[in-house]
C-alpha positions in Angstrom: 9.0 0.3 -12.3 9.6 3.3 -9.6 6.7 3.6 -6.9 5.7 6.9 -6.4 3.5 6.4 -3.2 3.3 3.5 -1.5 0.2 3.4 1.8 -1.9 0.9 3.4 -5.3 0.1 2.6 -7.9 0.8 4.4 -10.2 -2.4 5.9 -13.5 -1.0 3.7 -10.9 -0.6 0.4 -9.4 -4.4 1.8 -12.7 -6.0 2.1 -13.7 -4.8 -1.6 -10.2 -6.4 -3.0 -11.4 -9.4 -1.2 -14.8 -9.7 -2.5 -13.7 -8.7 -6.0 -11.1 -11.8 -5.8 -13.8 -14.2 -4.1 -16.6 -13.4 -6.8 -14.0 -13.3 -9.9 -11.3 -16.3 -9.3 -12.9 -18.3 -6.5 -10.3 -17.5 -4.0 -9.9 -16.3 -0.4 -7.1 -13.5 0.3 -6.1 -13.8 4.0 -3.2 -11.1 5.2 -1.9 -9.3 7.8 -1.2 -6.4 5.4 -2.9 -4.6 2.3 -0.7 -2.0 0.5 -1.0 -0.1 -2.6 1.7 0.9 -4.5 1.3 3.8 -7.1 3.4 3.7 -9.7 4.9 6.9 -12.0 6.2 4.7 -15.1 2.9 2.3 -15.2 -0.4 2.2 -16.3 -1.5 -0.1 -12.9 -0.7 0.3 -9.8 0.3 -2.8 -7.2 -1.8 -4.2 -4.6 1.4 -5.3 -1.8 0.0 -8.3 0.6 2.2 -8.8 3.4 4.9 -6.8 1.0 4.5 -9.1 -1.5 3.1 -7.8 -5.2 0.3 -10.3 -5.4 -2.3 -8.1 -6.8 -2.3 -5.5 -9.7 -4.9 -3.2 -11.1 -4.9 -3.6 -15.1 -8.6 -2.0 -15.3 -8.6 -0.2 -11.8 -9.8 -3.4 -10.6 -7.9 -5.9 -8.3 -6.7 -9.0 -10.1 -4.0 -11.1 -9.0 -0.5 -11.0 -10.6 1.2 -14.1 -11.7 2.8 -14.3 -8.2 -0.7 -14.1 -6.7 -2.0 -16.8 -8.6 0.5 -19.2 -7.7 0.3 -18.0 -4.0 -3.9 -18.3 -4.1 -4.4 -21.1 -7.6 -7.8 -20.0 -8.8 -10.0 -21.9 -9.6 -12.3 -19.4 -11.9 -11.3 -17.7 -15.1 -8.8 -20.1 -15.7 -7.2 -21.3 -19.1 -4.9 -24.5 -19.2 -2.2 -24.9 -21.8 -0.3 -27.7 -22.9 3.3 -28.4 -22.4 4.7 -27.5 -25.9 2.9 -24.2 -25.3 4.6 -23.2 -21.7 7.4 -21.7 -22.9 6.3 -19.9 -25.8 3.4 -18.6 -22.9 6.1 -17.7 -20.5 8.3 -15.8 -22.9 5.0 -13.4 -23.4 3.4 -15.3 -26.6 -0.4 -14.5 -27.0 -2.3 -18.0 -26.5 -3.4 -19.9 -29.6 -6.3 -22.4 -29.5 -4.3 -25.7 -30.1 -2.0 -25.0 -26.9 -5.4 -24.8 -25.1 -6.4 -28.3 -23.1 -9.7 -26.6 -21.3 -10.8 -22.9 -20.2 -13.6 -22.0 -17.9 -17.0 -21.9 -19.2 -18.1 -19.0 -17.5 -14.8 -16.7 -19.2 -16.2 -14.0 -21.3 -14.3 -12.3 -24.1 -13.1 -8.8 -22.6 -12.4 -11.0 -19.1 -8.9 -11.0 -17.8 -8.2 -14.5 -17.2 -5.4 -16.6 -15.7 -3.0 -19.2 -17.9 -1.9 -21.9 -15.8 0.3 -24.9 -17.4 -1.6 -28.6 -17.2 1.3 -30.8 -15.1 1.8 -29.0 -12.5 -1.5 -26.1 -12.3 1.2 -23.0 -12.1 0.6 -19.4 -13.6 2.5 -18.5 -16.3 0.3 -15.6 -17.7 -2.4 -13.4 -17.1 -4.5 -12.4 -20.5 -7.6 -10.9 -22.0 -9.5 -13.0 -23.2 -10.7 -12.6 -26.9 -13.3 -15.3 -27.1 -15.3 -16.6 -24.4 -14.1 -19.7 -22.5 -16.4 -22.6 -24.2 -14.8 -21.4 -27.8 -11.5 -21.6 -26.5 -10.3 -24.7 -27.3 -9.9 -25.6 -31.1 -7.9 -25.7 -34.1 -6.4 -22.3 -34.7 -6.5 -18.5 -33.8 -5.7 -16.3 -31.2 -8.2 -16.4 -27.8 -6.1 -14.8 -25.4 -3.9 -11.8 -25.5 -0.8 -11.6 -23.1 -0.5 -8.8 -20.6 2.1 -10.0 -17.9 3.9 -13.4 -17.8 6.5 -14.4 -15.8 9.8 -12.9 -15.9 8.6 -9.6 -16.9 8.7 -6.4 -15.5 5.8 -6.7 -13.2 7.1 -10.6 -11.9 9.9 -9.4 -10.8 8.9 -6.0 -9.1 9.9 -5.6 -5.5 9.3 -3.2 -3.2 
């Protein structure tokens, strides 16, 4: 990924990440720094928190990479997956409902929602979600679609 411009955020455009975070995962983003970095070969661009690619925009809205959610652990729009399903998760597998232990009631399907592992609580995905949360957890069928997991392109992008 090649970043065409790279500027800091103004504390109006910072404030609206923050609320958009707050009201969506449950979290609070404290920085010193807010940088967005526009990309030429992407279809997002990066949100850079104290230079550090926490944030991406997959709808021109701010969501938080995989980085970011292991940095900030959500506690809304989260889906949990069981061990036999980390690795296939991590390698950029869709999520099926039997790897599924619990998902957030309040996920609707079109939400972009955060797959954490049940041990230890780490991201290992973010997804779309094609069901909503309470009729996530069953016996078979796709509920959530992949769109960065660690490892990819996007994990290890650096500034």
């Amino acid at each position: 990924m090649e970043v065409s411009s790279r500027h800091h955020l103004r504390s109006d455009e910072v404030a609206a990440i923050e609320d958009t975070l707050a009201n969506t995962l449950g979290i609070e983003v404290t920085a010193e720094a807010f940088e967005l970095a526009e990309l030429t070969d992407a279809d997002f661009d990066v949100g850079l928190i104290d230079g550090d690619a926490l944030v991406w925009y997959p709808d021109d809205e701010p969501f938080l990479t995989v980085k970011g959610a292991n940095v900030y652990e959500p506690t809304n729009h989260v889906v949990t997956v069981d061990t036999g399903a980390i690795s296939f998760v991590s390698d950029g597998a869709d999520v099926m409902r039997p790897g599924i232990t619990e998902a957030d009631p309040d996920i609707e399907a079109g939400d972009l929602v955060i797959i954490v592992e049940e041990s230890h609580g780490k991201a290992l995905a973010i997804g779309r979600a094609l069901t909503d949360g309470e009729d996530m957890v069953g016996e078979a069928g796709k509920v959530v679609e992949s769109l960065h997991h660690v490892g990819d392109e996007l994990f290890e992008f650096e500034v």
